[in-house]
N, C-alpha and C positions, 0 to 999 in steps of 0.2 A: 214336757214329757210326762207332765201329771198322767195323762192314761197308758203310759207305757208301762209292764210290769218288768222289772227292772231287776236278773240274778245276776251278782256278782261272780262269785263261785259255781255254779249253777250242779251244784254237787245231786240236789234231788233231780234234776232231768238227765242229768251224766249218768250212761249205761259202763258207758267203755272210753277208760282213756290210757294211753300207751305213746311212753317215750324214753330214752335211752338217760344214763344218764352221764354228765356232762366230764369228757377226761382228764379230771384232776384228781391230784390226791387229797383226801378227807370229806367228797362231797357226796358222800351218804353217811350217815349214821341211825345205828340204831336203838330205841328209846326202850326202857323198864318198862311204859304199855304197851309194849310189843309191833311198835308203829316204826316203820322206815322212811325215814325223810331226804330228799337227795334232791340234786340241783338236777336243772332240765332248762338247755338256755339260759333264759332271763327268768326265771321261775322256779320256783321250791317245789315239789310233789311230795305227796305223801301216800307210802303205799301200807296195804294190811297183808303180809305174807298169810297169815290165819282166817282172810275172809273164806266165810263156807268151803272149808278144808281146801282152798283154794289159795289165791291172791287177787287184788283189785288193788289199781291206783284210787282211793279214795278224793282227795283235796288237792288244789292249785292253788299255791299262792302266787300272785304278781308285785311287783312293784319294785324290781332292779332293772337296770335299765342297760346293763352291762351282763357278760355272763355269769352266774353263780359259780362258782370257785370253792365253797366250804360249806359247810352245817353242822349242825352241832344243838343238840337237847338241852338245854338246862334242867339238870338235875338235880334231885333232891339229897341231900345226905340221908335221910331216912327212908331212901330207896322208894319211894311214891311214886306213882306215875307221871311223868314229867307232862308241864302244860302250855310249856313256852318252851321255843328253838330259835336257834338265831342264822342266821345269811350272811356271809359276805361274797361281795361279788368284784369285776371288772369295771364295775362303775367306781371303786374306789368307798363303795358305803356297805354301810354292816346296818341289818333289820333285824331285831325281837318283835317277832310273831310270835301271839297266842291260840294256841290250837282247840278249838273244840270240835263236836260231834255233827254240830249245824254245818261247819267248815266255812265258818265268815272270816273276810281278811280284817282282823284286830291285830294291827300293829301299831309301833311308834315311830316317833320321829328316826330317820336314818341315822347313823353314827360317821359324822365323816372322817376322813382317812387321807393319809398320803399318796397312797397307791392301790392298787388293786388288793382288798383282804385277801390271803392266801392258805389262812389258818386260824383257829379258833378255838378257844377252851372257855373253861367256864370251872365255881366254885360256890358254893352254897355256903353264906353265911348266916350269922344270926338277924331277927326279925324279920325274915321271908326279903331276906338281900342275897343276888349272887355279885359274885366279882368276875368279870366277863374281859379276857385278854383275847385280842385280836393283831395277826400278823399283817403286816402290810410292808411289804417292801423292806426298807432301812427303818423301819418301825416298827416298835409294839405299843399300844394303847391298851391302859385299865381303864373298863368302867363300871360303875357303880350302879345295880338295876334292881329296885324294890317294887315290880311292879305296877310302878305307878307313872313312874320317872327314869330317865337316865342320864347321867354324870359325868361327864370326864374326870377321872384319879390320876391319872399319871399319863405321861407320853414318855417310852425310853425312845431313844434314839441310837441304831444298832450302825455307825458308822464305817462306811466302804465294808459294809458286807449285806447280804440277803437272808432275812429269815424267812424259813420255808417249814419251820414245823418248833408249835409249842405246848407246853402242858403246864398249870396249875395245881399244886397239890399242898396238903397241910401234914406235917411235922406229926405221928401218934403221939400220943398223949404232950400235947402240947398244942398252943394256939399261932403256931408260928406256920406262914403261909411260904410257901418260895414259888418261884416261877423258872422255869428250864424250856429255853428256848436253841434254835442250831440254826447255823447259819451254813455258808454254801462254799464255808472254807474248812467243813468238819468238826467245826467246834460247838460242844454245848456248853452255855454260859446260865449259869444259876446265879440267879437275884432275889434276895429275901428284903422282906418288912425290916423297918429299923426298929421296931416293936410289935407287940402283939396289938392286932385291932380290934379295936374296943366299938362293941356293940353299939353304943353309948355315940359315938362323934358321927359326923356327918361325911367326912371326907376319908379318906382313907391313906393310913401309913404309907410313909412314899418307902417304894423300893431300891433297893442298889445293888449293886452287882459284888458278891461276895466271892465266886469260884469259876476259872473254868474248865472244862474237862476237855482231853485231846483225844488223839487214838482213830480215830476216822481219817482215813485219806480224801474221802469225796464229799460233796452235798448233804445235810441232813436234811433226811425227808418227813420224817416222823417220831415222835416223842410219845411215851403213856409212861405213868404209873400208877402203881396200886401196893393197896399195905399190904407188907409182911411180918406181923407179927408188931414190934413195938422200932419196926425198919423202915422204909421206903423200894421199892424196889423201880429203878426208872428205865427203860425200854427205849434205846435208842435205833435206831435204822437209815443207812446210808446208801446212795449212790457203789459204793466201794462194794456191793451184796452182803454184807456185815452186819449182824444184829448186835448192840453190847448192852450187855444187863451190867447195870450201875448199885450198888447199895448205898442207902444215904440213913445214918445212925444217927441220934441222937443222942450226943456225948453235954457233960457238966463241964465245968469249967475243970474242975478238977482229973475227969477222965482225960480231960483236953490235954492237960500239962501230962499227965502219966503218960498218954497213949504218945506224944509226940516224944518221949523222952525213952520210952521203949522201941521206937522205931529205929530213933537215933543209936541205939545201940547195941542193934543187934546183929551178932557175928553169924554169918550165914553156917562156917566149920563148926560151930559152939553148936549152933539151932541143928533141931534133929525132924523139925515140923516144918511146913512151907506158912509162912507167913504173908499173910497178902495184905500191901502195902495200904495204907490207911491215907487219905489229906484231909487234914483236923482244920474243919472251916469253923470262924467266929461269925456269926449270922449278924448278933447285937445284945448287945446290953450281955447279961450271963448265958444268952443263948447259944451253943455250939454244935457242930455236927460233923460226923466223918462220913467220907465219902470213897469208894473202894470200887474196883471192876470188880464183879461179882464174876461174869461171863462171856466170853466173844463165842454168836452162833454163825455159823457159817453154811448151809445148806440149798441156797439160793444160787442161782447161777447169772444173775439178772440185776437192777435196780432193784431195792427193799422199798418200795413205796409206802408203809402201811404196819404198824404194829398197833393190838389192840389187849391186853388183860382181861381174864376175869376168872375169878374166885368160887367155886362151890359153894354147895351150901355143908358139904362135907370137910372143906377147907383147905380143897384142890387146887390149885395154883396152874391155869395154861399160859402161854402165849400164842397168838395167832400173828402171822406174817403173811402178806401178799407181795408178789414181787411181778415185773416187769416178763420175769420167765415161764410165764404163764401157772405159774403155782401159787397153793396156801397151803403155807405147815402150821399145823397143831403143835406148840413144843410144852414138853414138861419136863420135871425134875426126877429122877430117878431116887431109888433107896437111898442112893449115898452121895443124892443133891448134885446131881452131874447133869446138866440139860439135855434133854435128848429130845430127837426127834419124833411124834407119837403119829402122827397122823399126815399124810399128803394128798391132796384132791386139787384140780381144776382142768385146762383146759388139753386137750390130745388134738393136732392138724389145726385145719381150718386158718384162715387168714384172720389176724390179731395178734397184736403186741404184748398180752397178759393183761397183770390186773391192777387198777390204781387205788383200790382200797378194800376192805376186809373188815365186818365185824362178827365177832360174837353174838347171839340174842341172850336176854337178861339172865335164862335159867341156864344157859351155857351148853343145851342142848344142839343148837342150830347155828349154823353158820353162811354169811352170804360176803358176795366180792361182787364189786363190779368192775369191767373190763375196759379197754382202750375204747373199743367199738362201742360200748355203753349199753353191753348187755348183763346181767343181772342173773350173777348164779347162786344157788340156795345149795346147803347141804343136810343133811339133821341123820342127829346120831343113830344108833341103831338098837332096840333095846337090849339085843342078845350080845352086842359088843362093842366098849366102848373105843374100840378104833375100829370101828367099820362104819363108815359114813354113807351116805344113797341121796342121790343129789333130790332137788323135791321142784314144786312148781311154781312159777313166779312170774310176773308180767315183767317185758321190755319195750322195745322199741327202736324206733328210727334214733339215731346218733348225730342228723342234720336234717336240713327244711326239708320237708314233706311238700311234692309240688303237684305233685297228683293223686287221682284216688278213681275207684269206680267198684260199684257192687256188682257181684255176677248178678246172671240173670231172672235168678229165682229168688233173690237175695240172701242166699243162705254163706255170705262171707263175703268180706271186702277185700278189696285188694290196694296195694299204695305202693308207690315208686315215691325216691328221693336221692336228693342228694348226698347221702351215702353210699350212695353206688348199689344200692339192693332193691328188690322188690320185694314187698311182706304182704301174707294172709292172714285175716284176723276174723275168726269165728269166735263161733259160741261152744261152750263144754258144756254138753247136756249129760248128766251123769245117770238119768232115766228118763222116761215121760212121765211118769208122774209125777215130778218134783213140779214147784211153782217156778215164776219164772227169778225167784231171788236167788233159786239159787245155781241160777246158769251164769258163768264168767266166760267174759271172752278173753283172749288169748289167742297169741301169734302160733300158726302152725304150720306154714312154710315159707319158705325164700327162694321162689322160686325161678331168681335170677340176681344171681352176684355178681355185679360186673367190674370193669375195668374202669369205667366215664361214670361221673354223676348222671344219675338219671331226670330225666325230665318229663316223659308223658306215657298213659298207657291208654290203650281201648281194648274192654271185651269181647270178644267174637264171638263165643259159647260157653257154656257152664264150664267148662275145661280148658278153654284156649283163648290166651291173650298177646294181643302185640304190645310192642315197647319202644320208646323212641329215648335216647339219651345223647347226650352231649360227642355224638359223633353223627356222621350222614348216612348210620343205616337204622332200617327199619325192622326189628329181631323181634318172632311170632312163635308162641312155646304151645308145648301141650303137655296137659299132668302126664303123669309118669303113674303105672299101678299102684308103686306101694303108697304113693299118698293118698291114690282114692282109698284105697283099702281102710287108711289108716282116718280120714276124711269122713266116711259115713262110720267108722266106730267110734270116735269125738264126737261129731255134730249129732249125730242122729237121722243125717241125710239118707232120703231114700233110692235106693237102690233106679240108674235110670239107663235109657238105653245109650246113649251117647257113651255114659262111662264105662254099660258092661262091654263096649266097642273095644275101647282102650284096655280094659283089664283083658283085654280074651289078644290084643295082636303088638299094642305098644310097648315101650322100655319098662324096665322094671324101677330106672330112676338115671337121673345124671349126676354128671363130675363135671370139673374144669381141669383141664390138660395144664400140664406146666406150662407158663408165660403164654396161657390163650386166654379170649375172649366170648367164646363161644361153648355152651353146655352141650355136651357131650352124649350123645346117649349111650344108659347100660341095661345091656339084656341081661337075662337070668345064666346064658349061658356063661359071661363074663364074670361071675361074679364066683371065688374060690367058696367052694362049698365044703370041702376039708379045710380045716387052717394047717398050714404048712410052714416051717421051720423056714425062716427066711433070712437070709444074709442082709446086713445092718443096713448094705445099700437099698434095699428093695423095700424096708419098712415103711418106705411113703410112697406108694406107686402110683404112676399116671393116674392110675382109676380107682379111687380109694372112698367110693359109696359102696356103704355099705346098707343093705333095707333091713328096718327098722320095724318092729309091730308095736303099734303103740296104741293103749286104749286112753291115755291121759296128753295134753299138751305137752307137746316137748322141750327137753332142757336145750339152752344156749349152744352146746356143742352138737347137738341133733341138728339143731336149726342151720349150723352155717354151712354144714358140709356133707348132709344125707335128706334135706327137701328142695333138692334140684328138681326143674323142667326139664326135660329135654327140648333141645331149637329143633324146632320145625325149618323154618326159611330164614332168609338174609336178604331183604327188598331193595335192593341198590336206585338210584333216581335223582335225588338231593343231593343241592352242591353245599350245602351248610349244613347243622346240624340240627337235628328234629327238633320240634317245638312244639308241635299240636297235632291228635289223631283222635280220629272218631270212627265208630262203624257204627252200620246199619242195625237195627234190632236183631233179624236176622244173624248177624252177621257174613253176610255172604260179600257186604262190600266195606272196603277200607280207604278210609281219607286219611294222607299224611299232611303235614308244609313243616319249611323249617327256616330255622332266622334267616332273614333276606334283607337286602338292602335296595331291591331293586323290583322292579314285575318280574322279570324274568325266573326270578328264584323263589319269589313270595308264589309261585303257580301250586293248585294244591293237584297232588296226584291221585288218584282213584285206583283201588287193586281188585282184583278178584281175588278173593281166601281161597277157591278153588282150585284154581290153575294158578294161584299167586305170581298173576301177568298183568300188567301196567293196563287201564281200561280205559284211561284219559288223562288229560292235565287240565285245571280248569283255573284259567288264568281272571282275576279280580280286585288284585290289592295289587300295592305297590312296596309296602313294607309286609315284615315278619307277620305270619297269619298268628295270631294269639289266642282264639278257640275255635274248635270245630263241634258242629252237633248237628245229627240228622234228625227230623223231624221224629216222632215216633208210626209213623205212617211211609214213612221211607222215602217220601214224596223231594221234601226238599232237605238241604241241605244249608245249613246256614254259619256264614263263616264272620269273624271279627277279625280285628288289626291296627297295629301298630298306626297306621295311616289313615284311625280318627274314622273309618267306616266299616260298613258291614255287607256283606253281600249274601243275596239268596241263589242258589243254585237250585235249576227244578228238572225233576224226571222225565225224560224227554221220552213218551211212550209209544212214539213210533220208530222213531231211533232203538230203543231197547228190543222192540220186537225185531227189528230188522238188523241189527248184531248181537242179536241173540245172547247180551249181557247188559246190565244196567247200562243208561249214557244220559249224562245231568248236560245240562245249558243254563247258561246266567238267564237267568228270572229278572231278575232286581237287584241296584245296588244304588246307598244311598249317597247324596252328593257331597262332597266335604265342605264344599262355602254352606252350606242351608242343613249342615247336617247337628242333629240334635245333643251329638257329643264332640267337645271342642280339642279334648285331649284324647290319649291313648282310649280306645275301649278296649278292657279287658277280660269279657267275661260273658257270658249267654245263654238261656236255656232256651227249651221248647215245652208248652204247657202238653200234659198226658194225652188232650185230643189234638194237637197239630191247631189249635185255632191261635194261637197267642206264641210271641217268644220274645224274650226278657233281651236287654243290653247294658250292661253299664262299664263306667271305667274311669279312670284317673281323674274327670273334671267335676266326681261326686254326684254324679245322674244316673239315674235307673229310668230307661225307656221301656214303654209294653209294646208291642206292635201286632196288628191285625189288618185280615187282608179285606179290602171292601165286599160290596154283597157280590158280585160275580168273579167266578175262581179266577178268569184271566185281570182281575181290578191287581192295581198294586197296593203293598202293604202302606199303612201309616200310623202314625203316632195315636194311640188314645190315651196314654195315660205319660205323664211324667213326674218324676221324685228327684228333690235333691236334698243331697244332704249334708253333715257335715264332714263327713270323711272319703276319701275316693274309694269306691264301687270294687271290689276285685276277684269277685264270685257269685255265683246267683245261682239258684236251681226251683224249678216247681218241684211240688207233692206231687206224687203219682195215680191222683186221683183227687175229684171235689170233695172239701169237706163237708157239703150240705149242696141241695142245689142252686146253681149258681154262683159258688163261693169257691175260690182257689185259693192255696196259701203257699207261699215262696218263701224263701230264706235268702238272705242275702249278705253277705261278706265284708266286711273292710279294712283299709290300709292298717287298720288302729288292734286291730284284734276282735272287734266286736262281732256280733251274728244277730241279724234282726229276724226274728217271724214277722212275717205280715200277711191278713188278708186281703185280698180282693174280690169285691165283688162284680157279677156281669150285668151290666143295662143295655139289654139290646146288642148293639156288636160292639159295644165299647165294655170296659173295666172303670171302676173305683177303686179307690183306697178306703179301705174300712179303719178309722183313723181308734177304733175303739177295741180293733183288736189287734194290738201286738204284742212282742213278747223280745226284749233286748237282754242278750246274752252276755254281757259289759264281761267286757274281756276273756274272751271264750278260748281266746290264743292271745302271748303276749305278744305278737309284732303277727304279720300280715296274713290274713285266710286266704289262703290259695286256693282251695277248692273243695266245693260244696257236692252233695248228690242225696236227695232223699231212696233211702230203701224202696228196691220195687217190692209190689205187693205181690203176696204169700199165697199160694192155695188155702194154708192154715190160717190164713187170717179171716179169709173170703169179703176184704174191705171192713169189719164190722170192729177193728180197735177203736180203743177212744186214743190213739196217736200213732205218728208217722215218727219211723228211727230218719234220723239225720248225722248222715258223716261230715267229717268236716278235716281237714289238714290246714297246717299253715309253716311258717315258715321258723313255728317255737320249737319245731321237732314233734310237736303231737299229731296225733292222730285221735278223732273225739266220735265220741255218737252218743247223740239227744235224743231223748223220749220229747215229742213235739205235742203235742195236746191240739187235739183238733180244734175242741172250746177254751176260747180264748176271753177270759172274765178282765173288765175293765178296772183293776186295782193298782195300786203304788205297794212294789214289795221293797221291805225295808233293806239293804244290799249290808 
């Protein structure tokens, strides 16, 4: 692979990358350089809330193999911008990665584990050493990481119970460290040093279990503290909706003996003052400490997933709380030290559980949660008051595999179905035309289908209207809705066309989903109350509860799930199993469905007219599940793949068509399974931009070209073959030559990877041009489901130096490559 240029991260060719992040508690945090790191699948992301007054996921890390479950910065005590964060995942192993600007994956060896990590802290000690505690199951493990190396220090072992949340912290004035971990019978258990650890050794003072503290009835979820003054202050959160603030003092031996012999004898009728009960802990050697409930907050109605501190620079003391009840409270201390409640924000309707974590940003201005669904909400303060928050702008994502994808037709936004059960758009924010193109972010900005079933497949019809197939037997075909075009060309910068002014002048103003339905709903203008009116507590979530929205900026998570509906057009009944692959015509005036089949009979693909959305034929070919469909871009033929190891061509029968006066296809070609060039599944096909070429590959690691002899009625055959090392599981051409004679395709694999390649043409056959590719080494970490290069632009008029490349897969992303037409023969360092 000497000539292959080789981006691991492929962060300079990455325009646009979007994905949810994953539903645990602790699995984003956010760092003093202003950077958001959070699990995504099998992989770490890292996103910039502040890119160009916007947000971008910037970096991917890979290399869990299970899902990530936690993160967490290692931070500096001297408040520096942190340079390393750590992972643990469902694999059972913990990674320190080092982060820089290039965003290369520099990590270390794994940390093994008993069980899945499910929690993480970290401590900054002397000579650029942290002390790094990881939960696992019936375990916690220290270890020792000086950037060079890492250690094993300790294994406790937290017997017949589960830890699910812990924190590190050090003693003010003093060098004495403790550890406060909870387990899932409501107790937190505090372990200190048997000594202060001395710079100087290698190994680190083993800890033991000195205290523990009760008072929670349910599961502890989450642990923080932060200094108060010459105290500790530690933040507990439970299953039970219960927040309890803990003081932990630093007492002498001699405090020790006073303060226990004061407790002991104090007459409550004598005492005229409430005295709050003190447990005077012996840490080691003269070290002592009390420990005291400072607090129980109570304002959650839900699970407390998530407690985070932090401090002004005025020397303002918050707590932030996310809970299960779809809230985040702001709490603070009042004049006379009584906690209250200051601030409440997140999410109103819409289908979601709440939120599995919460932080503050460094300057304690902004604030972000992410949700069940793994969507990603921002807030930031306001200057004119500091309890009025205004939520802000932030990338998310799919929450599960991403199994399809396709660009409209002018390219001006993608579109992608998965297995979340939704459908999302993902444009560009152009905030002028004169700006350059750095500083255009793409961003989700409808969902314009929430469903009931995992989804599995989409095709475009028109700039505006797309069908959908998912894991039931029908076939559901939408059309914008006004207030998104409206809202549509005031984001993008899209220009005003006739199709859409069609729809703005006669179609819904937007959709809802009816209680316990499946189908989007349309609402007219006259539906929608245009006074608000005083409504009884029943009525406050009605059948029809879209509300239109004007929005010049991408919109926030609650926008997204319950006011950028489609309205459904049709419901194409035909299929006796569930959809699995659709294609339309350029046009769109025709539509190909198939869905899993185990038989001919069921594997037949059915042909629609968009028109009269009336059945046009069945074109029976395979014998197993049809696994893609694609029409020629000449509308000629039709060309289908399948489970059953062949592929079939279907062609435009143009005397038939003229004579029922609607499209009518007949098998062409199909290839034979004993002599056929793929021995397993094919999975995947394209068509080259002029209909001369179309691509095949699938599970037995082979990529076929195929081309028809010199007379149209010749049948097609092989000119070119590739195998590789991984099986084949998406492919697409460019939409146009790079030079003449010169094609370049993209192609997919089981592994995560994405290859450019070109080919060149000799006469009626293709080359591999072996000196120009471009391997995108782990572009997704598990399987590329589906590829599509951008169609070209009016604005481009062909003359870029690259083509955008989408790509999904089954990490939950959703990605798009700047593709470089010139492709130079070098070894990039990965």
């Amino acid at each position: 692979m000497s000539n292959i240029q080789i981006h691991k991260n492929n962060s300079n060719y990455t325009i646009y990358a979007s994905a949810g992040c994953n539903p645990t508690p602790h699995c984003a945090d956010w760092g003093d350089n202003g950077l958001i790191v959070f699990g995504a699948h099998n992989s770490v992301a890292v996103l910039d809330p502040n890119y160009n007054n916007s947000a971008r996921q910037i970096a991917t890390y890979t290399g869990h193999e299970g899902r990530v479950n936690t993160v967490h910065w290692l931070r500096s005590s001297t408040f520096q911008p942190e340079t390393y964060f750590i992972s643990g995942a469902d694999d059972s192993n913990a990674i320190v990665w080092k982060f820089d600007k290039q965003a290369k994956n520099v990590n270390f060896e794994p940390l093994k584990h008993d069980g899945p990590v499910t929690d993480l802290s970290s401590r900054q000690l002397e000579n650029n050493k942290w002390l790094i505690a990881a939960a696992a199951e019936q375990t916690v493990t220290l270890w020792i990481f000086d950037t060079i190396k890492i250690t094993l220090a300790q294994k406790i072992i937290n017997q017949n119970s589960y830890t699910l949340g812990l924190c590190l912290f050090q003693l003010p004035k003093s060098d004495q460290l403790l550890l406060a971990f909870g387990n899932d019978k409501g107790n937190v258990l505090i372990w200190a040093q048997d000594k202060a650890f001395e710079s100087n050794n290698t190994d680190l003072d083993p800890f033991r279990m000195v205290h523990q503290m009760t008072g929670h009835e349910d599961w502890i979820r989450a642990l923080d503290a932060v200094k108060d003054g010459d105290d500790i202050l530690l933040a507990s959160s439970a299953q039970d909706n219960f927040i309890r603030l803990w003081r932990i003092s630093k007492r002498s031996a001699e405090q020790a003996r006073e303060n226990s012999v004061d407790i002991c004898n104090i007459n409550e009728e004598d005492s005229e003052e409430i005295r709050v009960e003190e447990k005077i802990i012996h840490l080691c050697a003269n070290n002592w400490c009390a420990i005291s409930l400072e607090s129980v907050l109570y304002g959650h109605e839900g699970w407390v997933y998530g407690v985070n501190w932090h401090r002004s620079k005025e020397n303002d003391l918050r707590l932030l709380s996310v809970s299960i009840d779809k809230s985040i409270i702001i709490w603070a201390p009042s004049e006379d030290g009584v906690w209250m409640e200051q601030v409440r924000v997140g999410e109103v309707g819409g289908n979601s559980l709440g939120f599995y974590g919460g932080k503050f940003s460094s300057n304690g201005k902004s604030i972000f949660g992410h949700s069940y669904q793994g969507g990603f909400h921002i807030w930031h303060q306001s200057p004119e008051s500091d309890n009025l928050w205004t939520p802000g702008i932030i990338v998310g994502g799919h929450f599960d595999e991403v199994r399809d994808l396709a660009w409209a037709p002018n390219g001006e936004y993608l579109l992608t179905v998965s297995a979340d059960q939704t459908s999302r758009i993902h444009a560009p924010w152009r905030r002028s035309s004169d700006e350059e193109d750095a500083a255009v972010t793409w961003h989700e900005l409808a969902r314009p289908q929430v469903h009931g079933y995992d989804m599995q497949t989409l095709a475009i019809l028109s700039r505006y209207k797309f069908a959908s197939g998912a894991e039931e037997k029908i076939v559901r075909t939408f059309q914008a809705s006004t207030n998104f075009i409206e809202n549509f060309r005031r984001i993008t910068g899209a220009q005003a066309d006739v199709e859409g002014d069609a729809v703005l002048k006669n179609l819904p103003k937007g959709a809802s989903v009816p209680s316990l339905g499946l189908s989007n709903k349309a609402v007219y203008s006259a539906d929608i109350d245009t006074v608000p009116q005083q409504k009884h507590i029943k009525d406050e979530y009605p059948e029809n509860y879209f509300v239109p929205v004007t929005l010049d900026a991408p919109p926030q998570e609650e926008t997204l799930m319950q006011n950028t509906l489609w309205p459904e057009m049709q419901k194409l009944y035909g299929h006796g199993f569930e959809i699995y692959s659709l294609a339309a015509t350029p046009d769109g005036k025709v539509l190909a469905s198939a869905c899993r089949a185990t038989n001919e009979e069921h594997a037949q693909i059915i042909l629609w007219d968009t028109t009269t959305w009336k059945q046009i034929q069945k074109l029976a070919g395979h014998k197993l599940t049809v696994t893609q469909l694609r029409f020629s871009p000449d509308s000629r033929l039709l060309l289908s793949v399948s489970r059953d190891r062949t592929w079939t061509l279907f062609e435009r029968a143009e005397e038939l068509t003229v004579a029922n006066n609607q499209p009518f296809y007949r098998i062409k070609q199909k290839s034979a399974p004993k002599v056929s060039v793929h021995s397993r599944i094919i999975w995947a096909c394209d068509w080259s931009h002029d209909s001369k070429y179309f691509l095949t590959g699938g599970r037995d690691a082979v990529l076929g070209v195929w081309t028809q002899g010199d007379a149209e009625k010749a049948d097609w055959g092989l000119c070119l073959k590739e195998t590789y090392t991984n099986p084949v599981t998406s492919l697409a051409f460019a939409p146009e030559l790079v030079t003449t004679g010169i094609y370049q395709i993209a192609i997919g694999f089981s592994n995560g990877d994405i290859l450019l390649q070109q080919l060149e043409e000799e006469g009626k056959t293709l080359r591999a041009v072996e000196e120009s590719k471009i391997l995108f080494e782990k572009a997704h970490d598990s399987t590329v489901k589906r590829l599509q290069f951008q169609p070209l632009r009016d604005s481009n008029n062909g003359n870029s130096d690259y083509f955008l490349l989408a790509s999904c897969g089954e990490d939950h992303f959703v990605r798009i490559f700047k593709c470089p037409k010139a492709i130079e023969a070098t070894v990039v360092d990965a």
